[in-house]
C-alpha positions as CSV (number, residue, x, y, z in Angstrom):
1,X,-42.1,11.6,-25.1
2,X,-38.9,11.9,-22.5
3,X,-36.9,15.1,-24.0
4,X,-33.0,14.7,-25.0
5,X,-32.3,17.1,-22.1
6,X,-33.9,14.9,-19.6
7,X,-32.2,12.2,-21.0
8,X,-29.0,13.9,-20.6
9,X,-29.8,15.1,-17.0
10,X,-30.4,11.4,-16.3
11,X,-27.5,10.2,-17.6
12,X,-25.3,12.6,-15.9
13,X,-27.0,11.9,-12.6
14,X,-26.7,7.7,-13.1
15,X,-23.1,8.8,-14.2
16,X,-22.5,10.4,-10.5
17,X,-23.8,7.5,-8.4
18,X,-21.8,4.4,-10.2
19,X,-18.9,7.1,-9.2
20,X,-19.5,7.6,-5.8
21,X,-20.3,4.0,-5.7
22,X,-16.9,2.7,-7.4
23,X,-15.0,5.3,-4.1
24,X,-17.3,3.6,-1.8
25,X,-16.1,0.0,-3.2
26,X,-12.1,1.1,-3.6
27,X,-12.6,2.3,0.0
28,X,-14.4,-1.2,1.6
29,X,-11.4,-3.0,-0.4
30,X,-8.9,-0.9,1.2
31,X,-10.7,-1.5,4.9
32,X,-10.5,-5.5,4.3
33,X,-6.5,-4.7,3.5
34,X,-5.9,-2.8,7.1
35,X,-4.3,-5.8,9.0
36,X,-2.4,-7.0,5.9
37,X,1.3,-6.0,5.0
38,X,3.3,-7.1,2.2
39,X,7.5,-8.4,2.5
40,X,9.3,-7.4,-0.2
41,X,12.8,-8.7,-1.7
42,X,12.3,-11.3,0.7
43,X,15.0,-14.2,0.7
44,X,13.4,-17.4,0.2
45,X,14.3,-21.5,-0.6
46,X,11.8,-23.4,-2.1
47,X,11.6,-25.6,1.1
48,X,10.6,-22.7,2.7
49,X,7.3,-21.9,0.7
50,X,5.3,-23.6,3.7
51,X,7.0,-21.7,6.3
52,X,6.2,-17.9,5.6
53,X,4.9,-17.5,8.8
54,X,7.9,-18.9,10.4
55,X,10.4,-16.2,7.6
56,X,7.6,-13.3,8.4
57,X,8.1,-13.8,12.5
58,X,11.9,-14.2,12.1
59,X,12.4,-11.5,9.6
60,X,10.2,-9.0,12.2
61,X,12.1,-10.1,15.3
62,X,15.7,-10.1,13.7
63,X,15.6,-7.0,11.6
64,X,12.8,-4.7,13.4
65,X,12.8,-5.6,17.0
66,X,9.2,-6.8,16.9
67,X,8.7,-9.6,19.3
68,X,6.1,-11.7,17.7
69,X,4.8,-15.0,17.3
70,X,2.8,-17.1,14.4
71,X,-0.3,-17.0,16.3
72,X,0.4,-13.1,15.7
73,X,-0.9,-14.1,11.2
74,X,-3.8,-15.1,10.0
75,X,-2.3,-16.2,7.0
76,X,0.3,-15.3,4.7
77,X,1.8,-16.6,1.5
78,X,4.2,-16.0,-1.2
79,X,2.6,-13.5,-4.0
80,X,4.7,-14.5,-7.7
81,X,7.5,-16.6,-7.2
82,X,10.7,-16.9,-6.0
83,X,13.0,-14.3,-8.2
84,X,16.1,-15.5,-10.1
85,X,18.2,-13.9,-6.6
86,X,16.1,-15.8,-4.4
87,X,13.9,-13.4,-3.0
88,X,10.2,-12.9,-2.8
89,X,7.3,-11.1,-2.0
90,X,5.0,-11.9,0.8
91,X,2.0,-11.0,1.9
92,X,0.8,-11.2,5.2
93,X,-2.4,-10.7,7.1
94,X,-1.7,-10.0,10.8
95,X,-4.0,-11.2,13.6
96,X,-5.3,-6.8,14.5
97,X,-4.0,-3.9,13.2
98,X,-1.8,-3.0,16.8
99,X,0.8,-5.9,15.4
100,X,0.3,-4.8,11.9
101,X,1.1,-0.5,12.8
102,X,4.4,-2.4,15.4
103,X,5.4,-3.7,12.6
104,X,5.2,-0.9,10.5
105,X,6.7,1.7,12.7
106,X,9.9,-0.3,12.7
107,X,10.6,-0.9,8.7
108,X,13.0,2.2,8.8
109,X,15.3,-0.5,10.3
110,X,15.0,-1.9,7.2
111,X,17.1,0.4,5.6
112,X,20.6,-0.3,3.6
113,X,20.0,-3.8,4.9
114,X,21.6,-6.1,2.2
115,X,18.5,-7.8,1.2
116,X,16.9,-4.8,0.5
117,X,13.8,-5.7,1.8
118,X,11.1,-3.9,2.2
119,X,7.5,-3.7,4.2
120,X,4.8,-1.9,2.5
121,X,1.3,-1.5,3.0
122,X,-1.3,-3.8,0.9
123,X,-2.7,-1.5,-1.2
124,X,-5.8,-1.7,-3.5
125,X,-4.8,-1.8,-7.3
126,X,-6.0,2.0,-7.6
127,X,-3.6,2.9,-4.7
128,X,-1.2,1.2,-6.2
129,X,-1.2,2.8,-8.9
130,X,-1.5,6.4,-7.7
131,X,2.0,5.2,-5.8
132,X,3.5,4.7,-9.0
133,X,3.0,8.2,-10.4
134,X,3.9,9.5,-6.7
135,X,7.2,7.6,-7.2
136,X,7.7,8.7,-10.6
137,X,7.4,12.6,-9.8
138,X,9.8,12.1,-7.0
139,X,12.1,10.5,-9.2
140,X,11.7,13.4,-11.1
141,X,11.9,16.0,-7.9
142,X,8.4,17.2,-8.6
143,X,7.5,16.2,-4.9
144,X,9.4,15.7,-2.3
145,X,8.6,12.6,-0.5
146,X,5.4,10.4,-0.3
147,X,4.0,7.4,2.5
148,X,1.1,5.6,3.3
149,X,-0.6,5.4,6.7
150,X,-3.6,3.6,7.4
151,X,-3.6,2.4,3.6
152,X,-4.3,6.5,3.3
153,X,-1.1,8.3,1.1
154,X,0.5,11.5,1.9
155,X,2.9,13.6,0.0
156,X,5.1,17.1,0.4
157,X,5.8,19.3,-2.0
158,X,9.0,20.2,-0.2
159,X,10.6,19.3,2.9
160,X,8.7,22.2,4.6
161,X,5.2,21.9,3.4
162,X,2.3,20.7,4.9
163,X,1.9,17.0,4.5
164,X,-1.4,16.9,1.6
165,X,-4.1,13.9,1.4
166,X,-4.0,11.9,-1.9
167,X,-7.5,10.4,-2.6
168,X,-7.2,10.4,-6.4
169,X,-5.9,11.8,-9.4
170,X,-7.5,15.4,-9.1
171,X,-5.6,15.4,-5.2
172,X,-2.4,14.6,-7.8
173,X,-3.2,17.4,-9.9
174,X,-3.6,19.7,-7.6
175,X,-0.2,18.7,-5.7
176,X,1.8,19.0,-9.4
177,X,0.1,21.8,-10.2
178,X,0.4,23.8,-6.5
179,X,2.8,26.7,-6.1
């Protein structure tokens, strides 16, 4: 008869491999995400839904300085629809990661444009939402600042600490919790 503390030890074990196995598939879903960007607070017309490759490439050579063509995208499309201001979210998955990082490098153009658009990494839904509680501690000067690179996120403390890793909610912990 299998005793309750093997049992247990079993469990605990099974327990650490669907873990490890869940980090391993968050990390393969972020990989397939390298190449892709999202648009946000796009302006869009409904005629223009077939065209996002066309907005995309203008957007990145007006506003950035990117010079870039369609054959640049694989594909992109509108994520949601077009908001009651006319703007929209894109996503788009560039040909290699070199056009996707040129891209990238440039969105600080971006700022206190009128639009207010945006470029941000695609992140998996687990990324995503460790963003959202970055955000919400800056908001509430807990941290400094926060970015992604690589679909990998960052944060400081303060202005003059060392930039940390954020892998997960105990990386979180220990950032909030930090002298």
């Amino acid at each position: 008869m299998v005793k309750n503390s093997e049992l247990k030890e079993s469990n605990k074990q099974m327990n650490g491999r669907v873990d490890s196995t869940e980090i391993d598939l968050e990390e393969l879903q972020q990989y397939g995400r390298r190449n892709s960007l999202r648009f946000h607070n796009v302006p869009l017309k409904k005629t223009e839904l077939g065209s996002t490759d066309d907005k995309i490439v203008g957007l990145c050579k007006s506003l950035l300085g990117v010079n870039m063509t369609v054959d640049d995208i694989d594909r992109s499309h509108i994520i949601g629809s077009i908001n009651k201001h006319g703007n929209a979210q894109l996503i788009c998955r560039l040909r290699n990661w070199k056009i996707k990082n040129s891209i990238f490098q440039q969105k600080r153009k971006l700022k206190n444009n009128p639009d207010k658009t945006v470029i941000t990494e695609d992140l998996t839904q687990y990324r995503q939402y460790l963003i959202k509680k970055l955000n919400a501690a800056r908001k509430r000067h807990k941290i400094d600042s926060f970015w992604t690179m690589g679909g990998r996120i960052f944060a400081k403390k303060t202005p003059e600490a060392t930039k940390k890793f954020i892998g997960g909610m105990e990386d979180l912990s220990e950032l909030f919790f930090s002298n």
